[in-house]
C-alpha positions in Angstrom: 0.0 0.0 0.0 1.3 3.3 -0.9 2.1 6.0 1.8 -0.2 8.9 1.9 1.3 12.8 2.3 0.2 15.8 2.6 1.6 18.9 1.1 1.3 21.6 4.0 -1.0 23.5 2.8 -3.6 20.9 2.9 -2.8 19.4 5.8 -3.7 23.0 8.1 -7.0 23.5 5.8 -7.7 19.4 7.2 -6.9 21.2 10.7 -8.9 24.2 10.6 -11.7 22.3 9.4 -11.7 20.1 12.1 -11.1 22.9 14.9 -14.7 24.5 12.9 -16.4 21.1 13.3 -15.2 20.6 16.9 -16.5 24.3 17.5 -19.9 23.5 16.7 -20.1 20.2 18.5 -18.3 17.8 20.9 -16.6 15.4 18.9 -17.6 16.2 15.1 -14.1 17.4 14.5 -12.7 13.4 15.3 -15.4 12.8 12.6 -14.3 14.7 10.3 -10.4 13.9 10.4 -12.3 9.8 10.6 -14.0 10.8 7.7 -10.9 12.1 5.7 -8.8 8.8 7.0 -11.5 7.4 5.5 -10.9 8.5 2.0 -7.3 8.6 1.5 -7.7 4.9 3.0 -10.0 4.5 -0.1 -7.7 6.1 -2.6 -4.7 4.1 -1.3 -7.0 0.8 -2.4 -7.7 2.3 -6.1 -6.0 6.0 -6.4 -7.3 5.1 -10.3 -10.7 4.8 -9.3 -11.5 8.3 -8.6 -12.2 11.0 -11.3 -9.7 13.2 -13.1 -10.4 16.8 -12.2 -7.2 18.9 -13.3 -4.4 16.8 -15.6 -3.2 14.3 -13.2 -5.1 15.5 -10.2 -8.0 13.3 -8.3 -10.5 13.6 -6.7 -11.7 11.4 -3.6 -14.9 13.0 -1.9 -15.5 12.2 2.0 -18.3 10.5 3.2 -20.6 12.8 5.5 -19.2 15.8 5.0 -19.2 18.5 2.3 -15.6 18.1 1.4 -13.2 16.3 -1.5 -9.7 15.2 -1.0 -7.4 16.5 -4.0 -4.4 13.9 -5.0 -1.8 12.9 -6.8 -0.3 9.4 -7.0 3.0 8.9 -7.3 5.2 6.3 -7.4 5.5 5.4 -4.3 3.1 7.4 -2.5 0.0 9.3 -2.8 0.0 13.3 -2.4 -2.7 14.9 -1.3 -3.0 18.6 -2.6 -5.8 20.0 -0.7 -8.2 18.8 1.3 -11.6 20.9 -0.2 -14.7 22.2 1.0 -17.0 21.6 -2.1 -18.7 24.9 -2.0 -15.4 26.9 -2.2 -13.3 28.4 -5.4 -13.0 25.2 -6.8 -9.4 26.5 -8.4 -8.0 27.9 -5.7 -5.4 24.5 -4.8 -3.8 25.1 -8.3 -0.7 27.0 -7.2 0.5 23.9 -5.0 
């Protein structure tokens, strides 16, 4: 199974997200970061198996919550490029 890692960027937007979720209730934040486990555990089965969005970038969406997790697979691992809430600029991961 390939090794999952997240450029920095993505990785505070998973945080923040979570630190929102916890704010609104007790342990919806653990959820989340389940519910984003979740889906790179997915993409690690079949990165091939989710949609093309941008060239070689993927799309994995989370289960539960309004959010998709952005990847490339590598080699030897998979890199996950943002982790996106679905109703924001839908471009705005491109710079990474």
């Amino acid at each position: 199974m390939k090794m999952v890692r997240f450029y920095p960027a993505a990785e505070t937007e998973m945080i923040e997200a979570a630190a929102y979720y916890e704010a609104q209730q007790a342990d919806l934040g653990r959820r989340f970061l389940a519910a984003v486990q979740d889906a790179c555990n997915r993409i690690c089965v079949n990165p091939r198996l989710f949609p093309l969005v941008e060239a070689d970038v993927r799309r994995c969406l989370t289960k539960t919550f309004p959010f998709g997790v952005l990847f490339r697979e590598r080699s030897e691992t998979i890199v996950v490029m943002a982790v996106m809430h679905l109703h924001r600029d839908p471009n705005y991961w491109k710079q990474r």
